[in-house]
C-alpha positions as CSV (number, residue, x, y, z in Angstrom):
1,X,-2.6,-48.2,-31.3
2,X,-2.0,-44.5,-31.5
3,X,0.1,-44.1,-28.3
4,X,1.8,-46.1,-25.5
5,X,3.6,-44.6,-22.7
6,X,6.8,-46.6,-21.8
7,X,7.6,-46.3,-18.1
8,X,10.0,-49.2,-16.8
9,X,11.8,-49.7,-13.7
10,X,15.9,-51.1,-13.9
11,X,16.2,-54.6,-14.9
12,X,18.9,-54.8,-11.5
13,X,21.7,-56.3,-13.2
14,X,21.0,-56.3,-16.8
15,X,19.4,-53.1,-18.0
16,X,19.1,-49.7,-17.1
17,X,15.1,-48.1,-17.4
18,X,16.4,-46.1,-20.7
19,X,18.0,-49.0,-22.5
20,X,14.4,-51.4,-22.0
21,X,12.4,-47.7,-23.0
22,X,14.6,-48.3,-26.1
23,X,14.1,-51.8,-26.8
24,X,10.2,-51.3,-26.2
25,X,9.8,-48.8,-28.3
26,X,11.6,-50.3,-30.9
27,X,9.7,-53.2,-31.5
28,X,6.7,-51.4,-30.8
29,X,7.6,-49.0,-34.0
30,X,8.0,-52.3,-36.2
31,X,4.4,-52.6,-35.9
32,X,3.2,-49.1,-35.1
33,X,5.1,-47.2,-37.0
34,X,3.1,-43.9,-36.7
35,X,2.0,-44.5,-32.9
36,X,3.5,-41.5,-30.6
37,X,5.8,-43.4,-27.8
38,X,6.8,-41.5,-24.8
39,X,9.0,-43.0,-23.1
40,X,9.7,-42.2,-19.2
41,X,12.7,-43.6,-17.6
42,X,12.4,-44.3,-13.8
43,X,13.8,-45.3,-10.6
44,X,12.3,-45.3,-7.3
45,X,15.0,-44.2,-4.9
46,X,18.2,-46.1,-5.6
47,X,21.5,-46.0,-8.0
48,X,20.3,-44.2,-11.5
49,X,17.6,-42.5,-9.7
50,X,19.2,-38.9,-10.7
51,X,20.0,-40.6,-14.3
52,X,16.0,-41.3,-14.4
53,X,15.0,-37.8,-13.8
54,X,17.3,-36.2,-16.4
55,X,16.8,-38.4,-18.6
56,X,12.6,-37.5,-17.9
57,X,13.0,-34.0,-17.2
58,X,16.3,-32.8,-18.7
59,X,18.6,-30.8,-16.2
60,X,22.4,-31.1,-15.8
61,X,24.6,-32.9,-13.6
62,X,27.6,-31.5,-10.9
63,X,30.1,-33.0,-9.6
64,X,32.0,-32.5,-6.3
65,X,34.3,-33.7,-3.9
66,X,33.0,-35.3,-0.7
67,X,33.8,-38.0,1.7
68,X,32.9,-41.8,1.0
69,X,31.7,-44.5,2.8
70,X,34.8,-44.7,4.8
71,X,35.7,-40.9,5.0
72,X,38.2,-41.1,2.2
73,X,37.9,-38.1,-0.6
74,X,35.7,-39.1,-3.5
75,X,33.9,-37.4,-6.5
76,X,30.5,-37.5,-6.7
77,X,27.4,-36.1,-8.1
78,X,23.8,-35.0,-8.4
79,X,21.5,-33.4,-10.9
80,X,19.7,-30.3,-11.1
81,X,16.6,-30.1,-12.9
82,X,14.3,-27.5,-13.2
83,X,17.4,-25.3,-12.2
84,X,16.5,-25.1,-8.8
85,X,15.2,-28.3,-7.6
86,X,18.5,-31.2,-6.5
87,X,18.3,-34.9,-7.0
88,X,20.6,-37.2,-4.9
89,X,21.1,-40.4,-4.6
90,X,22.7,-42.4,-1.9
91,X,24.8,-44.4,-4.2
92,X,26.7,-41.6,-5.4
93,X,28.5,-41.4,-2.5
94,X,27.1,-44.5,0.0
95,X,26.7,-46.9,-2.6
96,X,27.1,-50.7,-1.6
97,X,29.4,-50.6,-5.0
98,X,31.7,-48.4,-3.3
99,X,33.0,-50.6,-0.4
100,X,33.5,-53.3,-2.9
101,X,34.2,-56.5,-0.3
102,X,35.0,-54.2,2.7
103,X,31.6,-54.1,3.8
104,X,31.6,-53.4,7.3
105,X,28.1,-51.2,7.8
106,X,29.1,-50.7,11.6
107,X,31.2,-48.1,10.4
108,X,30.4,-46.5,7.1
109,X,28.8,-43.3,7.0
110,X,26.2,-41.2,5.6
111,X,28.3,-37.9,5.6
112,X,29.4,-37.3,1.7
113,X,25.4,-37.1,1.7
114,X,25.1,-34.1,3.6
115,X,27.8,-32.8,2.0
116,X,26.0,-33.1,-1.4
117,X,22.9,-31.5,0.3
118,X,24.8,-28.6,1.8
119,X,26.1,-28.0,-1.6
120,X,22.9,-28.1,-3.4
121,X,21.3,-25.8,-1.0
122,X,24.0,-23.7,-0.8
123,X,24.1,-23.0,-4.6
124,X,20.3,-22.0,-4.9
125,X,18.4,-24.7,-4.9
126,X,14.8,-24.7,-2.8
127,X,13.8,-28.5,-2.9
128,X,16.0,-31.6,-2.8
129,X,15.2,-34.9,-3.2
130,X,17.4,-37.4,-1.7
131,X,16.7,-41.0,-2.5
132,X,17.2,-43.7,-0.4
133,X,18.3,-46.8,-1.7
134,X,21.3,-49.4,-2.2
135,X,23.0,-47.8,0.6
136,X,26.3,-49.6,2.3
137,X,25.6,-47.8,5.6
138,X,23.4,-48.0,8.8
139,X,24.3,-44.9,11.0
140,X,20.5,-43.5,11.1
141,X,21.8,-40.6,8.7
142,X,23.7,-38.6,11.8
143,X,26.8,-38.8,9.5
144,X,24.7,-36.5,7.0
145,X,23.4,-34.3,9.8
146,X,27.0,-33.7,11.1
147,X,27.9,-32.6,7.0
148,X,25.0,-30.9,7.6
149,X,26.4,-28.8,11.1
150,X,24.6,-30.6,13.5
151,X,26.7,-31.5,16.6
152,X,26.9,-34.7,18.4
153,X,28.8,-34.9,21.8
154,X,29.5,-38.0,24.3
155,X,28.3,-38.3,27.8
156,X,31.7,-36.5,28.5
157,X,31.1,-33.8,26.1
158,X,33.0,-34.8,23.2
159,X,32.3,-34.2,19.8
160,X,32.6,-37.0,17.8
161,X,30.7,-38.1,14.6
162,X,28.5,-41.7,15.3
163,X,28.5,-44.9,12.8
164,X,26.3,-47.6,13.2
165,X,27.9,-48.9,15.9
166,X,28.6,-46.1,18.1
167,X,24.7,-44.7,18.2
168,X,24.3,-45.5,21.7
169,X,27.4,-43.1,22.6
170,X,25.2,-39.8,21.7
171,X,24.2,-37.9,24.4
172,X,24.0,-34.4,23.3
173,X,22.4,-33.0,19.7
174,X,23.3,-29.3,19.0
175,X,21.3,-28.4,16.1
176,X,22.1,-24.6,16.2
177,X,24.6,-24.9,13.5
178,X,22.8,-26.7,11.2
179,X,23.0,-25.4,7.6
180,X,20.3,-22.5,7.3
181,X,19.9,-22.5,3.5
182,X,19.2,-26.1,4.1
183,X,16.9,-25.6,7.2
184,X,14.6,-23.6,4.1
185,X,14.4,-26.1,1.7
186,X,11.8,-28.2,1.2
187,X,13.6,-31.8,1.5
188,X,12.0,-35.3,0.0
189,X,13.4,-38.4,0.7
190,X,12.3,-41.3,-1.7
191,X,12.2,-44.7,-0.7
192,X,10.3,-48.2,-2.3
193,X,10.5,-49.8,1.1
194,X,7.9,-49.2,4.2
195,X,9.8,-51.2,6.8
196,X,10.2,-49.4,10.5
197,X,13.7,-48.2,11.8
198,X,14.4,-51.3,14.3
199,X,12.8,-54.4,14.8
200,X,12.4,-57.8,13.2
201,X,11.2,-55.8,9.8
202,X,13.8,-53.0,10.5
203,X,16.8,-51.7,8.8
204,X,19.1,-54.1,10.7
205,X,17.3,-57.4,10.2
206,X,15.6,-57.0,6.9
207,X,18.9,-54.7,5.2
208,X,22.1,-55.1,7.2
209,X,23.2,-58.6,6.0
210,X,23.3,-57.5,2.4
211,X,25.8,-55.2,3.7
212,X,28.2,-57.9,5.2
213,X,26.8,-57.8,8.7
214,X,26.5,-61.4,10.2
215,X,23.8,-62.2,12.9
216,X,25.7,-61.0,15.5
217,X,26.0,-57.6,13.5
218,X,22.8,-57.3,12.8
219,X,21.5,-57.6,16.9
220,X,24.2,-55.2,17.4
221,X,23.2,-52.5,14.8
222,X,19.4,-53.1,15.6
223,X,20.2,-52.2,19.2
224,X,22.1,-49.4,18.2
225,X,19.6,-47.8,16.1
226,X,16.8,-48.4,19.2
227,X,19.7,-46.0,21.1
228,X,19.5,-43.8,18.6
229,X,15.9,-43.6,18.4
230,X,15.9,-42.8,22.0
231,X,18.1,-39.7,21.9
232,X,16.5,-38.5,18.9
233,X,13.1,-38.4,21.3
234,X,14.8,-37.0,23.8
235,X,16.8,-34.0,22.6
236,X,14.6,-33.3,19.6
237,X,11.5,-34.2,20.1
238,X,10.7,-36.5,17.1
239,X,9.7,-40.0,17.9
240,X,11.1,-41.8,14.3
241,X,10.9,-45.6,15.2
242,X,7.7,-46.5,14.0
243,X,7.7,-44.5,10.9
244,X,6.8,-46.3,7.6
245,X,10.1,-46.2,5.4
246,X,12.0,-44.9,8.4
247,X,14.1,-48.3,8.2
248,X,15.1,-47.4,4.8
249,X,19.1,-47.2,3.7
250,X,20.0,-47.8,7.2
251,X,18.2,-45.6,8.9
252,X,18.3,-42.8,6.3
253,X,15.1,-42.3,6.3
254,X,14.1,-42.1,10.0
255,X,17.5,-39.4,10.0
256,X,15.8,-37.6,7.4
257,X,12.9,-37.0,8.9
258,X,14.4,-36.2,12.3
259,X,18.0,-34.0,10.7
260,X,16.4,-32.5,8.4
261,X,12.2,-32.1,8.8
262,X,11.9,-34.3,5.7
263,X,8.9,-35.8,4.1
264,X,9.3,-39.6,3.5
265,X,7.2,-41.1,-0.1
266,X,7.3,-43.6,-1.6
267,X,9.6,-43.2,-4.9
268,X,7.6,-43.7,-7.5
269,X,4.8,-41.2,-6.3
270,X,7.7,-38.6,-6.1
271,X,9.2,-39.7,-9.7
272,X,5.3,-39.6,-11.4
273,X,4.3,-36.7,-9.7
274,X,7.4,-34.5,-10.8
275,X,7.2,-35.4,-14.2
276,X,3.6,-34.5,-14.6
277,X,2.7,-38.1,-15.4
278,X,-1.0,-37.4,-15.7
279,X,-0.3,-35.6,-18.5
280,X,2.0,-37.7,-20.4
281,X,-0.4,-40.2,-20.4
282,X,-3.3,-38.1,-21.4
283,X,-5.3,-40.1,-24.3
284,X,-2.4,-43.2,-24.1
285,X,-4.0,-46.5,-25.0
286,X,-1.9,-48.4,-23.3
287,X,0.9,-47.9,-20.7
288,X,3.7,-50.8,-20.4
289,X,5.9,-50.6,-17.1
290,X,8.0,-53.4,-15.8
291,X,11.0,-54.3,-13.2
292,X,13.7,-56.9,-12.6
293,X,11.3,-59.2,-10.8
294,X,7.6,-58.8,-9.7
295,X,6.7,-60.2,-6.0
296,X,4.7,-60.0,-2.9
297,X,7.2,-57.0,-2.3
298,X,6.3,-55.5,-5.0
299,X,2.6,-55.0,-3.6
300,X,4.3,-52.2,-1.0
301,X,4.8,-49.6,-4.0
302,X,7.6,-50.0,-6.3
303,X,7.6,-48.5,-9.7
304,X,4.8,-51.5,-11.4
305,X,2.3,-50.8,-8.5
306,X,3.1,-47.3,-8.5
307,X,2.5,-46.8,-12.2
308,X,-0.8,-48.9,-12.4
309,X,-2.2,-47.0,-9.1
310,X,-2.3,-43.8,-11.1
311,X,-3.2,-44.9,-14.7
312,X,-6.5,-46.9,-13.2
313,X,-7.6,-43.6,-12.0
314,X,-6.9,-42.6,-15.7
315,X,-8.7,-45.8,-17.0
316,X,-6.0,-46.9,-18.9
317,X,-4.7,-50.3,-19.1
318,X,-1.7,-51.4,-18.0
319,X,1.2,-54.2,-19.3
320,X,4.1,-55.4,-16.7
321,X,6.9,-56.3,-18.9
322,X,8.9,-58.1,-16.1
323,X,12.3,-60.1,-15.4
324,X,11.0,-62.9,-13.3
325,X,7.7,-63.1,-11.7
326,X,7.5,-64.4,-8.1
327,X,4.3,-66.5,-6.1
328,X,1.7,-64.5,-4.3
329,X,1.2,-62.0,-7.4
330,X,-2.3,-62.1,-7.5
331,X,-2.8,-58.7,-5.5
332,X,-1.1,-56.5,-8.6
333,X,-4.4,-56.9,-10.7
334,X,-6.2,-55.4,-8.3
335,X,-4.1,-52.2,-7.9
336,X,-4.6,-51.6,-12.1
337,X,-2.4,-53.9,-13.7
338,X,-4.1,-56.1,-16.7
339,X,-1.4,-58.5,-17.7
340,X,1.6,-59.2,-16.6
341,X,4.6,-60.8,-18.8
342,X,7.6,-62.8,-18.3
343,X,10.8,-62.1,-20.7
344,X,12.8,-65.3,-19.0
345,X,11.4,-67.8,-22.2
346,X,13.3,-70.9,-21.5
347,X,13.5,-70.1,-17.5
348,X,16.8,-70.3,-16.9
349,X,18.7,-69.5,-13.7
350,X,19.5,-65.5,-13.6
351,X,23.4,-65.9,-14.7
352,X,22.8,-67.1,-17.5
353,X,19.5,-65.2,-18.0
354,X,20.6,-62.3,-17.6
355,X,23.1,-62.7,-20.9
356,X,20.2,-63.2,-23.0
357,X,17.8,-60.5,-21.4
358,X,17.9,-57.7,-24.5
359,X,17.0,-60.3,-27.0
360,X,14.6,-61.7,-24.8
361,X,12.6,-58.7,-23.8
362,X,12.5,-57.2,-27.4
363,X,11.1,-60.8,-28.6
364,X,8.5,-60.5,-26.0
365,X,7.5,-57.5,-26.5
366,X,7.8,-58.1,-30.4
367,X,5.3,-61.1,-29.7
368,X,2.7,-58.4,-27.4
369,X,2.8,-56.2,-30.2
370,X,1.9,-59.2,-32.6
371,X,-1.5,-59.9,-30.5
372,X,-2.4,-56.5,-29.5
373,X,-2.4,-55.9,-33.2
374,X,-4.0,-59.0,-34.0
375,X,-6.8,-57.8,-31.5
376,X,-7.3,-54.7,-33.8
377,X,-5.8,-52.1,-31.1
């Protein structure tokens, strides 16, 4: 083997796409010692997403103040790479992490996201990618619109900026202060989920309980976000409820499309294509991805599905190094993927798994390496 491009998904949990790069091409080395590795550490939309693309592309990060989940004053962050393009992510300043056991996603916002937008766009850069995952809120991203300068009023004509469960209180949208450097900017919002805004497969059903919302939470925040819809049609013109993805983070990404004129892909596409994958993996004989566990929702894009779509066009083969692997797999082979690999050895339950999971996935891949070379690769 002369070269193997390394290009993991997060282990949730356990370990971060860089540190499984690290132990991959570690053992690889041990029995390839010339081959070239390159190593591309992803993530499709959620925490470590802006890591992932630094780490890929190089860049820098900057930090500002913002408001949190709950409007309290909070640092956060988000990278520049190619010095004018921004890379968010929700969990800097939305994060699940952040409310700790105060989840109440009724009323946390989405505003310390606009805020970070406003500040990219107002500091020169011309595309910004937001990604939208592992998000404590479900407001339908009007808390980073009103960051952002739009205006929401009441039926009495108050202003007022809506949570998740005050959606069905907006009558009135003023976009005419909305943030112009942002109204130029090409925006991308990343997402591994397809799911609509409302519904039995929307935000609030599918999302909202991981988020502390209990059934009668979730009927109220799925009604809410039908309210939501409606106004959105109504005062601008954008019909977001059936949208594929637009039931991501809450709503995010039927807001970002509406707020903001934002395209909606799926992460992965986003991460490969702005790291020129196609070229990395020029003349690669053989490309090893991988992710915490590998299921029936994996099939809707995540990073494994993702990675082989694109290297099958290239003809190249492709190895899923994965966690766990779950029933109803059988549709991965057919997307590019050759094999598929379980570290969990002595399949044990994931708290204790999880303790063991570096040693486990460098034996495994130690033991690939040992039959690929075997096979005369």
């Amino acid at each position: 083997m002369k070269k193997a491009v390394l290009i993991p998904d997060s282990f949730k949990g356990t370990m971060s796409s860089s540190e499984i790069c690290g132990i991959m091409e570690t053992r690889i080395k041990v029995h390839y010692p010339q081959a070239e590795v390159v190593s591309i550490p992803v993530a499709d939309g959620g925490e470590g997403s802006v890591d992932a693309f630094l780490n890929a592309m190089g860049g820098h990060k900057v930090f500002t103040w913002v408001k949190g989940p709950y409007m309290e004053d909070i640092k956060a962050f988000y990278g520049i790479v190619d010095s004018d393009i921004a890379v968010i992510e929700m969990a800097a300043c939305a994060g699940l992490p952040l409310v700790g056991d105060n989840k109440h996603p009724e009323q946390t916002t989405t505003y310390g996201i606009g805020q970070l937008m406003v500040h990219a766009a107002t500091h020169g850069c011309t595309k910004i990618i937001v990604g939208l995952g592992g998000s404590c809120t479900n407001d339908l991203g009007v808390g980073a619109a009103a960051a952002a300068g739009m205006k929401f009023y009441d039926k009495d004509g108050k202003l007022f900026i809506p949570v998740g469960r005050t959606l069905s209180k907006i009558n009135k949208i003023d976009t005419s202060g909305f943030c112009p450097q942002l109204r130029s900017a090409e925006i991308v919002s990343m997402c591994d989920i397809d799911n609509p805004l409302y519904g039995k497969t929307g935000a609030a059903y599918v999302f909202a309980p991981q988020k502390g919302a209990d059934e009668k939470m979730v009927k109220l925040l799925d009604s809410q976000l039908q309210s939501g819809s409606r106004v959105i049609l109504k005062e601008l013109h954008t019909d977001v409820s059936q949208i594929p993805g637009s039931g991501a983070a809450g709503g995010m990404g039927g807001g970002m499309v509406a707020f903001f004129g934002a395209s909606l892909q799926m992460g992965i596409e986003t991460v490969l294509s702005m790291v020129d994958f196609d070229r990395l993996a020029e003349n690669s004989d053989l490309i090893f991805t991988g992710e915490g566990k590998l299921d029936s929702q994996s099939l809707r894009g995540k990073v494994v599905i993702g990675v082989a779509r694109r290297a099958r066009k290239l003809d190249i083969p492709v190895i899923a190094v994965v966690g766990d692997i779950g029933d109803d797999i059988q549709g991965v082979y057919d997307t590019g993927v050759s094999a598929v690999f379980s570290i969990n050895r002595v399949a044990l339950d994931f708290q204790w798994a999880k303790e063991r999971s570096k040693d486990d996935l460098s034996l495994t891949m130690d033991n690939l390496m040992r039959f690929i070379k075997r096979l005369g690769y």
